[in-house]
N, CA, C and O atoms as a DFTB+ gen file, in Angstrom:
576 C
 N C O
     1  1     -61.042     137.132     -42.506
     2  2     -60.849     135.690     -42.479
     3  2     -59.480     135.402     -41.849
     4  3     -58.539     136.145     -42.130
     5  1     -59.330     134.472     -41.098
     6  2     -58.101     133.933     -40.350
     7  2     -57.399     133.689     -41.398
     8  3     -57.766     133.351     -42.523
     9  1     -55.676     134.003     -40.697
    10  2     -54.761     133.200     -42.020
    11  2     -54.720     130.938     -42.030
    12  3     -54.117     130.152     -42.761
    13  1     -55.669     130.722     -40.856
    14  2     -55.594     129.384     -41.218
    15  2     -56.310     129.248     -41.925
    16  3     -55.856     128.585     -42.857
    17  1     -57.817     129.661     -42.125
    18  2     -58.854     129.607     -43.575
    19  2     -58.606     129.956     -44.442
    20  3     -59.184     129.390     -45.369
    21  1     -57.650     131.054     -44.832
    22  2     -57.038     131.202     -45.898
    23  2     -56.434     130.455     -46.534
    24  3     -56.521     130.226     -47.741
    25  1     -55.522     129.851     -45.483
    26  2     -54.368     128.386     -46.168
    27  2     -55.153     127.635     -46.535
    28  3     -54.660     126.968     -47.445
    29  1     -56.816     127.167     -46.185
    30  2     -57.356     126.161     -46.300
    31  2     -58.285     126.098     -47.642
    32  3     -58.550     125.071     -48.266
    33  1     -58.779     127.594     -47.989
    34  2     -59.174     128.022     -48.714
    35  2     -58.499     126.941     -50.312
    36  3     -58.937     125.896     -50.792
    37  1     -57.225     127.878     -50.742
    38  2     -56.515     126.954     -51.619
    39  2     -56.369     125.704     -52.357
    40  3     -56.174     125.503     -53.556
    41  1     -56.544     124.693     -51.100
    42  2     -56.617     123.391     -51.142
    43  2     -58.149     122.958     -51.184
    44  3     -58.255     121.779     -51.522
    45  1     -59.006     123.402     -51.008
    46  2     -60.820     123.032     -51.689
    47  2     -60.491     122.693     -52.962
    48  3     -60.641     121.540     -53.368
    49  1     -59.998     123.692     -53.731
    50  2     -59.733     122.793     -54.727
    51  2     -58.970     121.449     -55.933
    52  3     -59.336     120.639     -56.785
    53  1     -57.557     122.008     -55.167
    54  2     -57.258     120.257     -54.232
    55  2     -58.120     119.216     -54.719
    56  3     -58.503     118.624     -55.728
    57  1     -58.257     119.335     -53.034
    58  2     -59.034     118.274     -52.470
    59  2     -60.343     117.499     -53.604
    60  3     -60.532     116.284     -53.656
    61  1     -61.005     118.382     -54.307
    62  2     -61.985     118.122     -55.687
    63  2     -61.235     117.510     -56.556
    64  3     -61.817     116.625     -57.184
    65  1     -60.233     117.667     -56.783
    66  2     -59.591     117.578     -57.949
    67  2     -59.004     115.742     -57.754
    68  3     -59.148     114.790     -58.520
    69  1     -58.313     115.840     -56.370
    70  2     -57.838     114.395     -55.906
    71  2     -58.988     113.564     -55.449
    72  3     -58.691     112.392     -55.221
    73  1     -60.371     113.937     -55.243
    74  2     -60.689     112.786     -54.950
    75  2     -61.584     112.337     -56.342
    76  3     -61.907     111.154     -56.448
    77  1     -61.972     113.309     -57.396
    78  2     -61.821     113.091     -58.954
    79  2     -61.171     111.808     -59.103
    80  3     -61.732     110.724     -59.264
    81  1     -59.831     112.059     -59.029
    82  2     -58.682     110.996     -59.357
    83  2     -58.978     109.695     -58.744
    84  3     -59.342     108.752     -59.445
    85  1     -58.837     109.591     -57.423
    86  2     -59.422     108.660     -56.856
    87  2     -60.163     107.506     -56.483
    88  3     -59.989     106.485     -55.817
    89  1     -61.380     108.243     -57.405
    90  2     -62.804     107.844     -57.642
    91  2     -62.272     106.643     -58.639
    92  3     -62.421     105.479     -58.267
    93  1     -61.641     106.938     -59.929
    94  2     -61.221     106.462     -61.125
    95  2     -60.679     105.304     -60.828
    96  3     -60.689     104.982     -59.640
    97  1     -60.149     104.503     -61.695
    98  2     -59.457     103.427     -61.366
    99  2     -57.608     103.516     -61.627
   100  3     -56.763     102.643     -61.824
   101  1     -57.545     104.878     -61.521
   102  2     -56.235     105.255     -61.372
   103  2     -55.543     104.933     -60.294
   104  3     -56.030     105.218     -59.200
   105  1     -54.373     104.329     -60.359
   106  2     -53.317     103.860     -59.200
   107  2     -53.596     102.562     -58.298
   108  3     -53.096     102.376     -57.188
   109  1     -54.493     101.683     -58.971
   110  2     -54.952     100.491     -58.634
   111  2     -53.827      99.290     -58.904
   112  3     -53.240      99.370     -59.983
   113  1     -53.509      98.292     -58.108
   114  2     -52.430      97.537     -58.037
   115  2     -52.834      96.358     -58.375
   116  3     -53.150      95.660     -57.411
   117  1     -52.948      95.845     -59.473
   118  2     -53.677      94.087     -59.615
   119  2     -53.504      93.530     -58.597
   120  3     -54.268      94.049     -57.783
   121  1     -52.719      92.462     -57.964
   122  2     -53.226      92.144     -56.695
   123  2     -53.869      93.032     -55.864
   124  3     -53.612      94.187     -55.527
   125  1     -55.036      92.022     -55.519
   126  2     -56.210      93.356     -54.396
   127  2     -55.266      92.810     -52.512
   128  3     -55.807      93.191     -51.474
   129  1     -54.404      92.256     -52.470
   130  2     -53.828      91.719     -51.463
   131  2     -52.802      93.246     -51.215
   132  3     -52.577      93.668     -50.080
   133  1     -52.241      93.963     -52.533
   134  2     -51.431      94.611     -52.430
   135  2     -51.409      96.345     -52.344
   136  3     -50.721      97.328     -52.069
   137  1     -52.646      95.902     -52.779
   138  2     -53.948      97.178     -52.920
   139  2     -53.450      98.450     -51.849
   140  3     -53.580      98.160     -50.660
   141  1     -53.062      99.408     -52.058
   142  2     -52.837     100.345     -50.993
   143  2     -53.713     101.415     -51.552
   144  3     -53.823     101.664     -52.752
   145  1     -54.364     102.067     -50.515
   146  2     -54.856     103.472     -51.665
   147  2     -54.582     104.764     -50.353
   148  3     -54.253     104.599     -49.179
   149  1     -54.803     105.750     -50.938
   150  2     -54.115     106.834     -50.256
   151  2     -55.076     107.790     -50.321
   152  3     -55.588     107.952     -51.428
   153  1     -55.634     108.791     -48.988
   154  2     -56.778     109.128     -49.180
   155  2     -56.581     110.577     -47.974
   156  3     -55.709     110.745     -47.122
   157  1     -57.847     111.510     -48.366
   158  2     -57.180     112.287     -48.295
   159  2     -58.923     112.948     -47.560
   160  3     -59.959     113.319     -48.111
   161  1     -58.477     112.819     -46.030
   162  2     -59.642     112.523     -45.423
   163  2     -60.500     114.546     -45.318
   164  3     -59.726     115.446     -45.645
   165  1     -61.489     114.830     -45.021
   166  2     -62.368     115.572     -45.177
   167  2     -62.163     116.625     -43.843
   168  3     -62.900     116.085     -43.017
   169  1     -61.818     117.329     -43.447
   170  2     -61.628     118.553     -42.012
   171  2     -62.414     119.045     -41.884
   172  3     -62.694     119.872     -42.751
   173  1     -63.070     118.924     -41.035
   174  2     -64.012     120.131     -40.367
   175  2     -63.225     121.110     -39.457
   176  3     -62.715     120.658     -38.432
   177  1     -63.076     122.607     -39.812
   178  2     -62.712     123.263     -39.116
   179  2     -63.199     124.300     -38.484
   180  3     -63.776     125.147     -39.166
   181  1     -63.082     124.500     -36.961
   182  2     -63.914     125.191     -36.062
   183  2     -62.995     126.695     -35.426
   184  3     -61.817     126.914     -35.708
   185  1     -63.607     127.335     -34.794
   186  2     -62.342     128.973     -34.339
   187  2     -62.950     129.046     -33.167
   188  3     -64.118     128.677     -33.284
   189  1     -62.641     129.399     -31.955
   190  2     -63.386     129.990     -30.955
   191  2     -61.981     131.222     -31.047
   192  3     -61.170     131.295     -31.971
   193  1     -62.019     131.975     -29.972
   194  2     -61.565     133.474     -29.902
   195  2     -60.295     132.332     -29.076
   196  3     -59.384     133.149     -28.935
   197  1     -60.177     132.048     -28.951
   198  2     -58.746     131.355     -28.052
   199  2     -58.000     129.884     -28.373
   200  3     -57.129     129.458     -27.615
   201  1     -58.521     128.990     -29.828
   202  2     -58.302     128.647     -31.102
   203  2     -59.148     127.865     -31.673
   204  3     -60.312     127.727     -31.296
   205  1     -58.311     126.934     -33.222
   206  2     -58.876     126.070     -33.983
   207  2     -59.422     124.593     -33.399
   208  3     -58.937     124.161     -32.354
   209  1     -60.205     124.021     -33.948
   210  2     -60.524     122.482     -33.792
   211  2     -60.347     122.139     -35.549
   212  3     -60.490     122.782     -36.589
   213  1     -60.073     121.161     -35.282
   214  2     -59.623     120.208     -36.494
   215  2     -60.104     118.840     -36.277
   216  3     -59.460     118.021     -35.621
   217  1     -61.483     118.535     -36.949
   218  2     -61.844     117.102     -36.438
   219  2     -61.807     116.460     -37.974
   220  3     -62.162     117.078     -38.978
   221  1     -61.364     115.253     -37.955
   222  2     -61.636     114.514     -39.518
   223  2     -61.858     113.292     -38.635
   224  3     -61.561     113.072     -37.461
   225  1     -62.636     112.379     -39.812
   226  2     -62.502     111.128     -39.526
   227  2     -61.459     109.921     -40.281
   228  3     -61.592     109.609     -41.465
   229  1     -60.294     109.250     -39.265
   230  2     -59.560     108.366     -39.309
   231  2     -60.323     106.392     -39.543
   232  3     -60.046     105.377     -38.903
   233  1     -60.768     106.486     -40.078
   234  2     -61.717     104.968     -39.600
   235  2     -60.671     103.774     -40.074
   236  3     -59.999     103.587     -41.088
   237  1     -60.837     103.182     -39.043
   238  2     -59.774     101.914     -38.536
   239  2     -58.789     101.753     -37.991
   240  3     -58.359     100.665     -37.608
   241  1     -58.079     103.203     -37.822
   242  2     -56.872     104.047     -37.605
   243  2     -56.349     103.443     -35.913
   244  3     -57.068     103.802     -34.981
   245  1     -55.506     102.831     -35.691
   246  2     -55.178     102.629     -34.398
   247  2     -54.279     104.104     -33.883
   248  3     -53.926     104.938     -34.716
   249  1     -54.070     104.211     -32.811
   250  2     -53.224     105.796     -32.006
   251  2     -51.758     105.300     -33.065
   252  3     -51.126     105.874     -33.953
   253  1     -51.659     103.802     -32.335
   254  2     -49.993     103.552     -32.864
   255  2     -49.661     103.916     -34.437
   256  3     -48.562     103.928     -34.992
   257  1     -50.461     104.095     -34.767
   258  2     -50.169     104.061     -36.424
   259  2     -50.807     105.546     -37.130
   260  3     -51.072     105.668     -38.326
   261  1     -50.943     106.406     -36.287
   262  2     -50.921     107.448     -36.107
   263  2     -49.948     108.639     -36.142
   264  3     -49.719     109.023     -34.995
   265  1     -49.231     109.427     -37.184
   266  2     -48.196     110.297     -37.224
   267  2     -48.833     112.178     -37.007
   268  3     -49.464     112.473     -38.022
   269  1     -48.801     113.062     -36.251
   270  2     -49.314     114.314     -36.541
   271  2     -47.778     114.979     -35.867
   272  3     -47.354     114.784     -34.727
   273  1     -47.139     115.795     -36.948
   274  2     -45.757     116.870     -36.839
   275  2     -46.352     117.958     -37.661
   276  3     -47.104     118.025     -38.633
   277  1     -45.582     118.956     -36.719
   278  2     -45.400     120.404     -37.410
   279  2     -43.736     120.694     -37.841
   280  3     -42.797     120.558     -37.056
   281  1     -43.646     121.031     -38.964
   282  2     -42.506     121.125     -39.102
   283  2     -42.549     122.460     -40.391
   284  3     -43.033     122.391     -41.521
   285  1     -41.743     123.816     -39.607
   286  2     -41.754     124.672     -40.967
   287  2     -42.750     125.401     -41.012
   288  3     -42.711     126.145     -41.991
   289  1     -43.863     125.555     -40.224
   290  2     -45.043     126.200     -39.844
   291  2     -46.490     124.949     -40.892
   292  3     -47.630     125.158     -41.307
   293  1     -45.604     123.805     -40.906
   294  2     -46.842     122.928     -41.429
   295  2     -47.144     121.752     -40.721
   296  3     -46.353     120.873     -40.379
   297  1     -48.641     121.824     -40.485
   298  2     -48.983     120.750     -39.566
   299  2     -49.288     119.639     -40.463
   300  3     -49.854     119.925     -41.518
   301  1     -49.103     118.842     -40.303
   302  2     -49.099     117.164     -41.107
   303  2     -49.853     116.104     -40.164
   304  3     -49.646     116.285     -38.964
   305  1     -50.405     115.396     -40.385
   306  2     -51.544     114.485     -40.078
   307  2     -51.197     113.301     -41.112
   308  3     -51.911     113.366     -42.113
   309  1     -50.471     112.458     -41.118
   310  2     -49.900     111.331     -41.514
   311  2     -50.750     109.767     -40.846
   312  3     -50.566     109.552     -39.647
   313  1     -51.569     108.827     -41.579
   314  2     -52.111     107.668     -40.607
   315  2     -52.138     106.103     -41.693
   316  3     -52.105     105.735     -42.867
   317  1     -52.202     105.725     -40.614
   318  2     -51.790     104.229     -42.367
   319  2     -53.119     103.374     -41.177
   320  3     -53.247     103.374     -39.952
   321  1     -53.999     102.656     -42.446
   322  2     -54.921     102.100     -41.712
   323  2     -54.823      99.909     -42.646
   324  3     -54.868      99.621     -43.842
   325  1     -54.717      99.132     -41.656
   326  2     -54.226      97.805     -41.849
   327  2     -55.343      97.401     -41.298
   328  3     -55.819      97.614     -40.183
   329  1     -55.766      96.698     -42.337
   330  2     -56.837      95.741     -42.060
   331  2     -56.319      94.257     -42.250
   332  3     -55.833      93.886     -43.317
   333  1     -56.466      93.363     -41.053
   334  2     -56.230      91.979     -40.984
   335  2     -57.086      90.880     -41.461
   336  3     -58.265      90.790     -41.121
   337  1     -56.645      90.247     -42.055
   338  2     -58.152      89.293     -43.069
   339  2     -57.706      88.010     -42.728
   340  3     -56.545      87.780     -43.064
   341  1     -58.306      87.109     -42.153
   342  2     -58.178      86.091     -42.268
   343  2     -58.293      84.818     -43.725
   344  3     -58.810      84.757     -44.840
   345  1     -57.112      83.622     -42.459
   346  2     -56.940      82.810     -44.133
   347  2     -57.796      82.175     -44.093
   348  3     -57.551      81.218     -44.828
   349  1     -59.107      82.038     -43.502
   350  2     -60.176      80.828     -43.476
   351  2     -61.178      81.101     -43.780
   352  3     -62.193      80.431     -43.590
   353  1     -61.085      82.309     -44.402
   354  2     -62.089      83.139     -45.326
   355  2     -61.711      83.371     -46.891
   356  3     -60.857      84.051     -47.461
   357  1     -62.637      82.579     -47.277
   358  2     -62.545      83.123     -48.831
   359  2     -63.494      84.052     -49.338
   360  3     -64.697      83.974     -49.086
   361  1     -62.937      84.995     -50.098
   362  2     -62.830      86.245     -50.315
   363  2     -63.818      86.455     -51.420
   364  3     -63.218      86.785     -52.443
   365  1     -65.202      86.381     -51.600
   366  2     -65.826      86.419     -52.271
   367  2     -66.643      87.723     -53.310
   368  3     -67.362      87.827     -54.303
   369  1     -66.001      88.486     -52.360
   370  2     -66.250      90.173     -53.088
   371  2     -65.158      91.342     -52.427
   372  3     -65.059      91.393     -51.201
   373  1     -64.724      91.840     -52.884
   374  2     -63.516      92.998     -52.386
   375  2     -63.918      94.301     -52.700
   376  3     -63.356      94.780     -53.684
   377  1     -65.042      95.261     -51.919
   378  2     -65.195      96.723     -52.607
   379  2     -64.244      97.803     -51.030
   380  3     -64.346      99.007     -50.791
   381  1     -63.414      96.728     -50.278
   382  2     -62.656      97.933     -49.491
   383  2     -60.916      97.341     -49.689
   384  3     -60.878      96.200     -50.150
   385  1     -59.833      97.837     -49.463
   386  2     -58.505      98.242     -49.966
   387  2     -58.046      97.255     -48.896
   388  3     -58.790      97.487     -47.943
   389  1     -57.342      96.431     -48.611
   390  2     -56.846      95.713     -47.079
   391  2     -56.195      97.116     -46.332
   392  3     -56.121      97.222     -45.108
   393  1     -55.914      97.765     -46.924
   394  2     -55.130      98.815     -46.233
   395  2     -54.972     100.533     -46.714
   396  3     -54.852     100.823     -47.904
   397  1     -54.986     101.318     -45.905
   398  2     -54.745     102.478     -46.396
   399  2     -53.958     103.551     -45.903
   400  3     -53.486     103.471     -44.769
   401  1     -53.685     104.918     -46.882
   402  2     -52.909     105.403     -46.227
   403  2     -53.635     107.243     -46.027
   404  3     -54.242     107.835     -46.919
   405  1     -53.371     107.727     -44.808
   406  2     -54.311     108.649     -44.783
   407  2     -52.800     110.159     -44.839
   408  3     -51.642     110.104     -44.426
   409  1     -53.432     111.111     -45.412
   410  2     -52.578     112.485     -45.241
   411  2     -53.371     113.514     -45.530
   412  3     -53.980     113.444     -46.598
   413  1     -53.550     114.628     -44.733
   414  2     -53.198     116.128     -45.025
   415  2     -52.090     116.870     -44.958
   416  3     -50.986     116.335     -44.856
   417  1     -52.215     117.906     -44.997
   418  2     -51.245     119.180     -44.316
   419  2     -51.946     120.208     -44.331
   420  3     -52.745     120.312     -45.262
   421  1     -51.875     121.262     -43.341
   422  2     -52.175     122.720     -43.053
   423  2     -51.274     123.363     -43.358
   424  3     -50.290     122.736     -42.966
   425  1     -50.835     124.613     -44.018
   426  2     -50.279     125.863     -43.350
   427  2     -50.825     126.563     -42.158
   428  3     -51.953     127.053     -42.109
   429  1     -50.108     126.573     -41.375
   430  2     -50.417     127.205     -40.044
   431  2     -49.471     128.793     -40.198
   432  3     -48.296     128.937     -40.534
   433  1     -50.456     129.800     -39.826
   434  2     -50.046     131.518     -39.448
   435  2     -49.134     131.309     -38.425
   436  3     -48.828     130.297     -37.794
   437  1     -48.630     132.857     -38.369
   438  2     -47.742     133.073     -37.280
   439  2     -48.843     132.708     -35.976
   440  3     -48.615     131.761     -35.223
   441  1     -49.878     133.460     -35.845
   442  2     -50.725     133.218     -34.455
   443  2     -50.588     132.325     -34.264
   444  3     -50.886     132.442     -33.075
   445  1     -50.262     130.874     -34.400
   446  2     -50.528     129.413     -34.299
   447  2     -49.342     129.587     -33.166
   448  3     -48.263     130.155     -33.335
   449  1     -49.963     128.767     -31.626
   450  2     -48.967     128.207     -30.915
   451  2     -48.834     126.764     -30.610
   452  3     -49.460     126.056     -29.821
   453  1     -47.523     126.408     -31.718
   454  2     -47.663     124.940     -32.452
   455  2     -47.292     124.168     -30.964
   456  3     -47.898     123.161     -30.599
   457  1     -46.403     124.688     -30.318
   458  2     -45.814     124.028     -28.742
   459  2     -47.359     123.810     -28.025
   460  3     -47.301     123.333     -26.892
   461  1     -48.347     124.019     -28.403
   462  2     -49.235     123.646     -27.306
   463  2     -50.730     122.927     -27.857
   464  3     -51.838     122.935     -27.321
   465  1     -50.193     122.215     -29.353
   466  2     -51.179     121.546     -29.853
   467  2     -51.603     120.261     -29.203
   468  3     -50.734     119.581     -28.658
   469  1     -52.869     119.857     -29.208
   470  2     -53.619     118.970     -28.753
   471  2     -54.430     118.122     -29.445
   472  3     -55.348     118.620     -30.097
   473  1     -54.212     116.453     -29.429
   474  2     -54.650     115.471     -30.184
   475  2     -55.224     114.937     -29.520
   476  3     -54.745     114.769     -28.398
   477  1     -56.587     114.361     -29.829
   478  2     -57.219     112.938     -29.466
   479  2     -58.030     112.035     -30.435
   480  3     -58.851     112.511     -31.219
   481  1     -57.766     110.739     -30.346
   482  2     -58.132     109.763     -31.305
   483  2     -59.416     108.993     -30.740
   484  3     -59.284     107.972     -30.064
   485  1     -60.474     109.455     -31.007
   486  2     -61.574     108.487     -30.246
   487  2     -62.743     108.150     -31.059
   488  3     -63.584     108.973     -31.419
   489  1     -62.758     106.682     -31.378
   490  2     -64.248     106.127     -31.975
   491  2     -63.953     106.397     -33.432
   492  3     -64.962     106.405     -34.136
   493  1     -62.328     106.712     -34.308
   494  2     -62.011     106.829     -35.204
   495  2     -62.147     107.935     -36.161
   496  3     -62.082     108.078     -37.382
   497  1     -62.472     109.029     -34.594
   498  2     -62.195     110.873     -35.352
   499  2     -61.013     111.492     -34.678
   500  3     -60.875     111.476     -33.455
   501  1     -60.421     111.873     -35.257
   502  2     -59.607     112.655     -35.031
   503  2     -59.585     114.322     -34.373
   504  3     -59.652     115.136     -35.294
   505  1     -59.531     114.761     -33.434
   506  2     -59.755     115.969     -33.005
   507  2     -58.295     116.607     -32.834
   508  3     -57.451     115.820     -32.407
   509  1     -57.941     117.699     -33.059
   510  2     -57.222     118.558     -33.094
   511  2     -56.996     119.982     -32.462
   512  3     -57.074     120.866     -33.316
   513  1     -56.747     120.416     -31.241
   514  2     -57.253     121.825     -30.818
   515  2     -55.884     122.181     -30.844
   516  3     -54.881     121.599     -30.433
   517  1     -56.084     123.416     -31.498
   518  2     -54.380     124.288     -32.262
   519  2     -54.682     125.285     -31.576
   520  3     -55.541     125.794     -32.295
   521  1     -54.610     125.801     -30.875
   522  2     -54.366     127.305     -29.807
   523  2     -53.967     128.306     -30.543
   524  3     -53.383     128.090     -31.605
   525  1     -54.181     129.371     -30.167
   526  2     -53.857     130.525     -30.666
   527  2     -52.623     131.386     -29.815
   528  3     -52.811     131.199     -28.613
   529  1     -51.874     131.936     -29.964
   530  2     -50.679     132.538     -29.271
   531  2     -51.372     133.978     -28.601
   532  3     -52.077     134.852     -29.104
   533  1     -50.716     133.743     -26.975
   534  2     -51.841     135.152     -26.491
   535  2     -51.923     136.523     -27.098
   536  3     -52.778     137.407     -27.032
   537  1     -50.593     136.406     -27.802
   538  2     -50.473     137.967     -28.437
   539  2     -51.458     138.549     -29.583
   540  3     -51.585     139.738     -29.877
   541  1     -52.442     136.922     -30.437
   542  2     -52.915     136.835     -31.135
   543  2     -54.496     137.166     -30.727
   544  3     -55.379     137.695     -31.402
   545  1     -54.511     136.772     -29.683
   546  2     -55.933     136.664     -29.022
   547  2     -56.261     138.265     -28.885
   548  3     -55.451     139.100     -28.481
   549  1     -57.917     138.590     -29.394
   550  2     -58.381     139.708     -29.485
   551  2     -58.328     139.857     -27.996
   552  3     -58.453     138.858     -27.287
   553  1     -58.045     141.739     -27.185
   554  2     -57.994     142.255     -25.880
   555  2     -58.776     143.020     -26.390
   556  3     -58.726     143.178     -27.610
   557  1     -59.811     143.778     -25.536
   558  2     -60.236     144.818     -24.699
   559  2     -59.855     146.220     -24.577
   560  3     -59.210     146.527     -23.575
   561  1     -60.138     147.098     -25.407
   562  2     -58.630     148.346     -24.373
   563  2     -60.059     149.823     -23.758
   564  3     -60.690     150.694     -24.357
   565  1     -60.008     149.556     -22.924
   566  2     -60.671     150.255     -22.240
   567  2     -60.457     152.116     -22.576
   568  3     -59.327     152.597     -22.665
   569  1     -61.601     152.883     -22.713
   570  2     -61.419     154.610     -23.348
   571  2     -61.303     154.808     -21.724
   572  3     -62.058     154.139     -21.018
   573  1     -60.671     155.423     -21.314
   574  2     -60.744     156.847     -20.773
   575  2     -61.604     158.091     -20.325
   576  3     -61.047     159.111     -19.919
């Protein structure tokens, strides 16, 4: 198993545990105007022999409001999602948050070549292609 599935491994259970919490009516703000909730979106992760994909879905997520740093061998995926409501609407049922805030983090292995990561934001998924460092990449060695 790769050392990025490994890191990822860990956090499955996590991830069960926080969206448990979540679910609940824990960390709810009486005003629903003020309502922030913080969420902790789902990764699909992919390997080819030359690297990772990292797709989640961001929904509502503009690029601008969009944060992804590595710092320390940890990749972070930071996104805050603002929903605009008009005042000429009265508000007759509320089952979504005006706003939210999105985070993971990875541990990323030494193989990871963080200088040549690749983002795109389209239709409100997030894709991620994390490269692998050539030294990492399986060679060939030919017998004799």
């Amino acid at each position: 198993m790769t050392s990025l599935m490994t890191a990822l491994a860990p956090l499955d259970q996590m991830d069960r545990f926080f969206d448990q919490l979540w679910r609940s009516d824990f960390g709810k703000v009486d005003s629903p105007a003020m309502e922030q909730i913080l969420l902790r979106p789902r990764v699909n992760v992919y390997e080819t022999d030359k690297h990772y994909v990292l797709e989640t879905d961001l929904p509502g997520v503009d690029k601008k409001d969009l944060t992804i740093e590595v710092e320390n061998g940890v990749l972070s995926i930071r996104a805050e999602r603002k929903l605009e409501e008009s005042d000429d609407l009265q508000v007759l049922r509320r089952e979504r948050s005006a706003s939210a805030r999105f985070v993971r983090q990875f541990t990323l292995g030494d193989e990871i070549d963080a200088d040549k990561i690749e983002a795109k934001l389209r239709d409100g998924v997030l894709r991620l292609t994390v490269p692998k460092q050539e030294r990492a990449l399986p060679r060939r060695i030919n017998v004799e």
